[in-house]
C-alpha positions as CSV (number, residue, x, y, z in Angstrom):
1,X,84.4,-9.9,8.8
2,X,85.8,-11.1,11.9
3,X,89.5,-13.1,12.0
4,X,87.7,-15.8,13.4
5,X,84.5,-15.8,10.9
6,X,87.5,-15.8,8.4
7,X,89.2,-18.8,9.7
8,X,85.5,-20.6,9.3
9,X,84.9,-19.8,6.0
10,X,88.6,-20.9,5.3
11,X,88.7,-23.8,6.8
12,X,85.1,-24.9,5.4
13,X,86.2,-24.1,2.0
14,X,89.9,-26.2,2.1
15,X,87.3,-29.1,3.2
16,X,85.3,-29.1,0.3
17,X,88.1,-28.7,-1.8
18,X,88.9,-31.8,-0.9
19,X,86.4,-33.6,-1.1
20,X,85.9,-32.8,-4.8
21,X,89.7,-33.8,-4.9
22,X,89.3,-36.9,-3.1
23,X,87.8,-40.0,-4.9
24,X,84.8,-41.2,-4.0
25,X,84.0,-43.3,-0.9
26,X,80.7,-44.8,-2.6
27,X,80.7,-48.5,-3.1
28,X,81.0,-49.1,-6.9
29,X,78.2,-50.4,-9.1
30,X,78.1,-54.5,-9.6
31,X,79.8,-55.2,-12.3
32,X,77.8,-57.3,-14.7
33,X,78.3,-60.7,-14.8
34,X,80.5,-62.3,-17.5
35,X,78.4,-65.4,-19.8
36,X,80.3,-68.2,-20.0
37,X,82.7,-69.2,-21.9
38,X,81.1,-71.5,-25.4
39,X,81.2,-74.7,-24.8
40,X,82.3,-75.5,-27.9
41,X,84.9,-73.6,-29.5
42,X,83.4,-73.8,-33.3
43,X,86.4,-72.2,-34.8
44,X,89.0,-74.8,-33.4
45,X,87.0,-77.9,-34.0
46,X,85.8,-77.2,-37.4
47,X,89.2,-76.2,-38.4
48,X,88.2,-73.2,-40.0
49,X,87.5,-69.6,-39.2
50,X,84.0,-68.9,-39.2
51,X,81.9,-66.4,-41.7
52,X,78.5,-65.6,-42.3
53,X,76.6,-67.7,-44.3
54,X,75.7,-66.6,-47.6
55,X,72.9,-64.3,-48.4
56,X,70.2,-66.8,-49.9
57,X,70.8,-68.8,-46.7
58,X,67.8,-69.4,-45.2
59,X,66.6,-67.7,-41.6
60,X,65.4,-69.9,-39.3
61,X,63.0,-68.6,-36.9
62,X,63.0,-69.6,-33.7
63,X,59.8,-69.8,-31.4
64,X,58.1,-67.2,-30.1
65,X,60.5,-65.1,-28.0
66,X,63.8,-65.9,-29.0
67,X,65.8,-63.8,-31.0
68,X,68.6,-65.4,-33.7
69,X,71.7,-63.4,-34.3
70,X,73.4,-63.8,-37.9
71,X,74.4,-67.8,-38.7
72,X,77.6,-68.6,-39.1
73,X,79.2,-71.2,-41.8
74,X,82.6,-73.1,-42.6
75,X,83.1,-76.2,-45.1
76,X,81.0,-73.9,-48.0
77,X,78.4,-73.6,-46.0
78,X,78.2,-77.4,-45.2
79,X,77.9,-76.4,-41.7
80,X,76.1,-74.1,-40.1
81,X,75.7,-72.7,-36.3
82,X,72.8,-70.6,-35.2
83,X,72.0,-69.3,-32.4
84,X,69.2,-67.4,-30.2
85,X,68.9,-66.0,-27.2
86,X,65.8,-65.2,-24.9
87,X,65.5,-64.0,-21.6
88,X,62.9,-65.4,-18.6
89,X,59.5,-63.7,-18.6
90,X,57.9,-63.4,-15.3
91,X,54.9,-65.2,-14.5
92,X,54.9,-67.4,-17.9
93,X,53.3,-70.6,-18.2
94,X,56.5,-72.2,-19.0
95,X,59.9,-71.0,-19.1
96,X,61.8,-70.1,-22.6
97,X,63.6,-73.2,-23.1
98,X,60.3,-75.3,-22.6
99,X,59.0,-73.5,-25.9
100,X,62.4,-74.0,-27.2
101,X,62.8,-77.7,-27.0
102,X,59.0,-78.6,-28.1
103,X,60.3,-76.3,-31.2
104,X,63.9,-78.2,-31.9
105,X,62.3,-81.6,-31.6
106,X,61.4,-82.3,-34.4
107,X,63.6,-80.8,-36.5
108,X,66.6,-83.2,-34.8
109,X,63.6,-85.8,-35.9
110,X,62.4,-86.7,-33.2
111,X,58.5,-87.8,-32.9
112,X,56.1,-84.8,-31.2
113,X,54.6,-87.9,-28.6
114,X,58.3,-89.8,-28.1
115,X,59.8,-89.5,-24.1
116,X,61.3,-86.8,-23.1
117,X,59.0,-83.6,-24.1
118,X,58.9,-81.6,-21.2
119,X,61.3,-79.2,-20.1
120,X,62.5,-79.7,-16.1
121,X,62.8,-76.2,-14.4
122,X,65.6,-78.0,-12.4
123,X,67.7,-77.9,-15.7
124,X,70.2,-75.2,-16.6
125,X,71.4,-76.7,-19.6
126,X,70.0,-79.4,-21.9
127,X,71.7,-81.0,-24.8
128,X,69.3,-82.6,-27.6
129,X,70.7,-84.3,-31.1
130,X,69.5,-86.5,-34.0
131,X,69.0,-86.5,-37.8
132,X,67.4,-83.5,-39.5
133,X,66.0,-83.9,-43.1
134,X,67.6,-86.3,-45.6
135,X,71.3,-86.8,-44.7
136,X,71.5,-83.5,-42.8
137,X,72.7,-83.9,-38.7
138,X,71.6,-81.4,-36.1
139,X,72.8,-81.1,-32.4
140,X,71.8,-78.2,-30.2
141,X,72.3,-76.7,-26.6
142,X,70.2,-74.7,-24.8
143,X,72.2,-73.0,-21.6
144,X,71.4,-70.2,-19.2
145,X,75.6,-68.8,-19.9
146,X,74.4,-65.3,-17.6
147,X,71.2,-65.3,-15.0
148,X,67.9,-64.5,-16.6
149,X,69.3,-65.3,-20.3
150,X,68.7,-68.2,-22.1
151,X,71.2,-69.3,-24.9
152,X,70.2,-72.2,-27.5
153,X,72.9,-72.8,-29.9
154,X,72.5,-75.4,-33.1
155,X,75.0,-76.9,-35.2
156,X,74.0,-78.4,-38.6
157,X,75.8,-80.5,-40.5
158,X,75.6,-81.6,-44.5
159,X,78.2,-83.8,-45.4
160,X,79.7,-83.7,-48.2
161,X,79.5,-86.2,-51.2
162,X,82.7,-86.6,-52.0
163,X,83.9,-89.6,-49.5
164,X,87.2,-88.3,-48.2
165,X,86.2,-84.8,-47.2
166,X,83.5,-86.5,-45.8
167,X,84.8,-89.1,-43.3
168,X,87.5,-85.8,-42.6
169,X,84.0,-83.8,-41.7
170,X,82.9,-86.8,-39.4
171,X,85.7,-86.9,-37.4
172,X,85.2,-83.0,-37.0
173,X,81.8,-83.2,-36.1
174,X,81.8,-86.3,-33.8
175,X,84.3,-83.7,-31.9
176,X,81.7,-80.9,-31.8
177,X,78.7,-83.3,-30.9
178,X,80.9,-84.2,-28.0
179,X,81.8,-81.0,-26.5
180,X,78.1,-79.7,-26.9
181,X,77.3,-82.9,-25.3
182,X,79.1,-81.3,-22.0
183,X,76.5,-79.8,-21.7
184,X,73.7,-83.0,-21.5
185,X,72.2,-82.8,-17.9
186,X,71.9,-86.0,-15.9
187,X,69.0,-88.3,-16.4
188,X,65.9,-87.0,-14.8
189,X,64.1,-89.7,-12.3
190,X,62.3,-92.5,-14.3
191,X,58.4,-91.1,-15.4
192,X,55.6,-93.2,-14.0
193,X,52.9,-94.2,-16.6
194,X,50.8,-91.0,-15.5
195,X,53.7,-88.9,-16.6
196,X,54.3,-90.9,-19.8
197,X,50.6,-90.0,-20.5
198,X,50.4,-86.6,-19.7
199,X,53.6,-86.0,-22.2
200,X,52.7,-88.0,-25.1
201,X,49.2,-85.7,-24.8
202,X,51.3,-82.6,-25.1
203,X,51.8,-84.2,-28.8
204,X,54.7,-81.4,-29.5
205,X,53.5,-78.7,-27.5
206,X,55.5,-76.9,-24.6
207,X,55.5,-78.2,-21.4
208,X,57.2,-78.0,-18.2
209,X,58.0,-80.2,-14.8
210,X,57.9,-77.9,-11.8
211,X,58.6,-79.5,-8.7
212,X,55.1,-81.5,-8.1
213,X,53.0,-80.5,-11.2
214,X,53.7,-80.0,-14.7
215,X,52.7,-77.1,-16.7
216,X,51.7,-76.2,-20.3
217,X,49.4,-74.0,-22.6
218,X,46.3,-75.1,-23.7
219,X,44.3,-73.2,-26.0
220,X,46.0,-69.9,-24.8
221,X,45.1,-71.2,-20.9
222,X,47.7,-72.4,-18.6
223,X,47.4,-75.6,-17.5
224,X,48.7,-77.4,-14.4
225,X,48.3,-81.0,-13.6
226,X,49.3,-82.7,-10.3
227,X,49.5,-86.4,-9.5
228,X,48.0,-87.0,-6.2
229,X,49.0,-89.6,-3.8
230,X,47.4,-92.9,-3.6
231,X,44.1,-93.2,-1.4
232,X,41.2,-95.3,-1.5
233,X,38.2,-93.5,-3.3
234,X,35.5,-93.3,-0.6
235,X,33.2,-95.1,-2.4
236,X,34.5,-98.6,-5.1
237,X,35.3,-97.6,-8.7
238,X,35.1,-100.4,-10.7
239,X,37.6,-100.9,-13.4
240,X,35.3,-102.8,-15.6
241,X,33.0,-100.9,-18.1
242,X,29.8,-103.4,-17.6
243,X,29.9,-103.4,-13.4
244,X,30.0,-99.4,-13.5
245,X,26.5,-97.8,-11.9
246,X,24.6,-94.6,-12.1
247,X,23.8,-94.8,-8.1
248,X,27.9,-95.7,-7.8
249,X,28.3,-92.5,-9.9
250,X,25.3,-90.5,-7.9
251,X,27.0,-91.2,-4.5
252,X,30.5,-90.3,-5.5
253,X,29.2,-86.8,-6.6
254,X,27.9,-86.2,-3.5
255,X,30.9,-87.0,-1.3
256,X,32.9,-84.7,-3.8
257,X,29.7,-81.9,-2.4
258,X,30.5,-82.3,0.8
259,X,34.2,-82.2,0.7
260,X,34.6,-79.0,-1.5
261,X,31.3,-77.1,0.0
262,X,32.4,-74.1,-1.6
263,X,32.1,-75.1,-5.8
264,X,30.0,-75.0,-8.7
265,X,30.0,-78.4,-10.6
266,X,29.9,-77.7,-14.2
267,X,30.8,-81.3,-14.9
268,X,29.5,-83.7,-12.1
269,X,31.5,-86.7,-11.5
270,X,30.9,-89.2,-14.3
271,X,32.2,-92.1,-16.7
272,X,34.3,-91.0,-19.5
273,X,33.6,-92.7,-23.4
274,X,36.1,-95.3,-24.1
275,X,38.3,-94.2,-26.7
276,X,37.7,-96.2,-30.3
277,X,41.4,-97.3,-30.2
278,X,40.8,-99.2,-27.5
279,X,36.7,-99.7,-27.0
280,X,37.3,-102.6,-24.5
281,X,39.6,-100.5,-21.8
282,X,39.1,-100.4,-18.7
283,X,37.0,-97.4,-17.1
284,X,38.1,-93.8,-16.3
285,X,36.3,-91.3,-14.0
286,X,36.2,-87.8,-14.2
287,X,34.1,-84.7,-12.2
288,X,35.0,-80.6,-13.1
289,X,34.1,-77.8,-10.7
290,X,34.8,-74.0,-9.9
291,X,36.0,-72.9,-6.6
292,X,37.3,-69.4,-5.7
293,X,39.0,-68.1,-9.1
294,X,40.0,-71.1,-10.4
295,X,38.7,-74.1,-12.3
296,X,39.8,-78.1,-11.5
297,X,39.3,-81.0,-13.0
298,X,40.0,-84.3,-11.3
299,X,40.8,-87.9,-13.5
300,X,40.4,-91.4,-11.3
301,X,41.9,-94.5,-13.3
302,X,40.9,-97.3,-11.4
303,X,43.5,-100.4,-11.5
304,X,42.6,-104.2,-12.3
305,X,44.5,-105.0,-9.1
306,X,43.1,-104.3,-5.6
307,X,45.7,-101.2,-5.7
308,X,44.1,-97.5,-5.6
309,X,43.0,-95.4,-8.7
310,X,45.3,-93.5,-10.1
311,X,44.2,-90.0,-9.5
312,X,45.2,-86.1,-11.1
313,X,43.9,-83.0,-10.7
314,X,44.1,-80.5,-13.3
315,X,44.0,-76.9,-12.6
316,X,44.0,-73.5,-14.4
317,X,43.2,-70.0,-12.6
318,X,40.0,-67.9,-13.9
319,X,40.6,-64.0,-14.9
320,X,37.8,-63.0,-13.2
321,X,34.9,-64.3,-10.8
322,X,33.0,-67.3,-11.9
323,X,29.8,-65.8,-11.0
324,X,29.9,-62.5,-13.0
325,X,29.4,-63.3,-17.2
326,X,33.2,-62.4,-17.9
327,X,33.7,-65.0,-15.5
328,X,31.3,-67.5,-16.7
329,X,32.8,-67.2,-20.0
330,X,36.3,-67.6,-19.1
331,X,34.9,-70.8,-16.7
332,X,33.2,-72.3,-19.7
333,X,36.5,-72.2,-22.0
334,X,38.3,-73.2,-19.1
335,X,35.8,-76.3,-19.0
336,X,36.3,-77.2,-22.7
337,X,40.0,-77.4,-22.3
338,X,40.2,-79.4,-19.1
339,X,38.2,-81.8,-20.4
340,X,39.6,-81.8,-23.7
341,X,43.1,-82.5,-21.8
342,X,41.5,-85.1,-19.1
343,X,39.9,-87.0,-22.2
344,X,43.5,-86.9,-23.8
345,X,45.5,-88.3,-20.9
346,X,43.2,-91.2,-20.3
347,X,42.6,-92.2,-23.4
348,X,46.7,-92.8,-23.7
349,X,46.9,-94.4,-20.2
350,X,43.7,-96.5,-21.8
351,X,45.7,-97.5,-25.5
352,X,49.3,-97.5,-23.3
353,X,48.5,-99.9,-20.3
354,X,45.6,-101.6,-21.0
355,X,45.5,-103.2,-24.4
């Protein structure tokens, strides 16, 4: 070998010497990030260090898709945190924490048709409490603490009978019930009646307010409805039962032709029954129609004032084309449940606003 070849393979070998040597240049992986801290520091507040609750304590499980870890208990077992965690599933119906707070509810006591049953996908955080059974108190939380995981924590208190220990437990719990209440997002904007309607229907299902529509499962189909804005029908609806006409009906179905060319009509536009809670209300319109790969369903609640109906569309997409038999099966459940939901939200709006 040559001096100079020599001084090559030298110098190529002190340079990768080196660079094993040297550390590496790479940018280091992102470093997960830390949940946050609890927002209520059980152990300090209830005075006592928590354990796990004893073996014949009951498990409590949560709804579909959240997992509990081991409860914990202090006071004897008197009270009792839980907790469960679930992470976001792409593409759902409704997000985790919609599931989770049509499940918690009612055990807080709190009716399945009362305000307040939807879940806002604006909300990281939600704070719920009330009375459980008897003389047992429940609070809970449910948080997003790291991105893409949901956290619900519940606290559940049952005082004790003796009457000291008992105001002693109050004053602990009142502390708790505060710091979880940290957590209480701020008041969403008021619901308009529609609204109102469409979540006493859910009637303790899950459901979810996205922006312009809402969301929720309906016989294993999701759901959307939309309110739509406030526009003269093209043709007068009546309120009243007695001055509504088949040829008013007739000409209305073929305006809704002519503006969506495109669909199949598996309900043309007609009147809907009046519910037998309230026989005399005032008249609700309804038509059902497939277009593309998806099904709609549109509600017109005409007003006693000169104002516009009240109008909403409901939606849900079709697994398949409507004109092949999977599809036409998929389009007739769709049908059923569309209906089913339409009937539901008018026949509130009807026992609601127009007794």
């Amino acid at each position: 070998m040559s001096r100079r070849a020599f001084a090559t393979a030298q110098a190529v070998l002190i340079a990768a010497t080196m660079a094993l040597a040297l550390p590496s240049l790479a940018a280091p992986a992102k470093a997960r990030k830390k949940p946050q801290a609890d927002a209520v520091d059980f152990a300090k507040l209830a005075q006592h260090r928590p354990r796990a609750c004893a073996p014949d304590s009951d498990t409590v499980a949560g709804p579909a898709g959240w997992k509990e870890a081991p409860a914990q208990c202090v006071w004897q077992g008197r009270l009792q945190m839980r907790r469960w965690h679930a992470s976001a599933v792409a593409d759902a119906c409704v997000a985790p924490p919609a599931n989770w707070l049509a499940w918690q509810r009612p055990r807080i006591g709190v009716a399945p048709a009362a305000p307040g049953a939807a879940w806002h996908s604006a909300w990281k955080s939600h704070f719920v409490s009330g009375a459980g059974d008897g003389d047992i108190k429940r609070l809970a939380i449910v948080e997003m603490r790291e991105p893409g995981v949901w956290t619900a924590t519940e606290w559940t208190w049952s005082p004790s009978p003796r009457a000291a220990t008992r105001r002693w437990q109050q004053g602990r719990w009142t502390l708790i019930a505060q710091a979880a209440a940290k957590g209480r997002v701020g008041a969403p904007s008021p619901a308009t009646p529609l609204r109102n309607a469409w979540e006493k229907n859910l009637n303790g299902r899950a459901g979810e307010i996205a922006g312009d529509s809402w969301r929720w499962n309906s016989d294993g189909r999701c759901l959307r409805m939309t309110p739509m804005t406030a526009s003269s029908a093209p043709l007068p609806l009546p309120h009243a039962r007695e001055d509504a006409r088949l040829e008013q009906r007739a000409a209305m179905q073929i305006q809704l032709a002519r503006r969506h060319p495109g669909a199949t009509f598996l309900m043309p536009f007609r009147l809907l029954d009046a519910p037998a809670s309230a026989p005399r209300s005032g008249a609700k319109y309804a038509a059902i129609w497939t277009e593309r790969t998806s099904v709609t369903g549109q509600l017109w609640i005409p007003q006693k004032s000169d104002d516009p109906p009240v109008r909403a569309q409901f939606s849900t997409p079709l697994p398949a084309r409507y004109d092949t038999p999977s599809g036409l099966a998929a389009s007739s459940g769709a049908l059923r449940a569309i209906e089913h939901e339409m009937t539901g939200v008018a026949d509130i709006w009807s026992a609601d606003y127009e007794r």
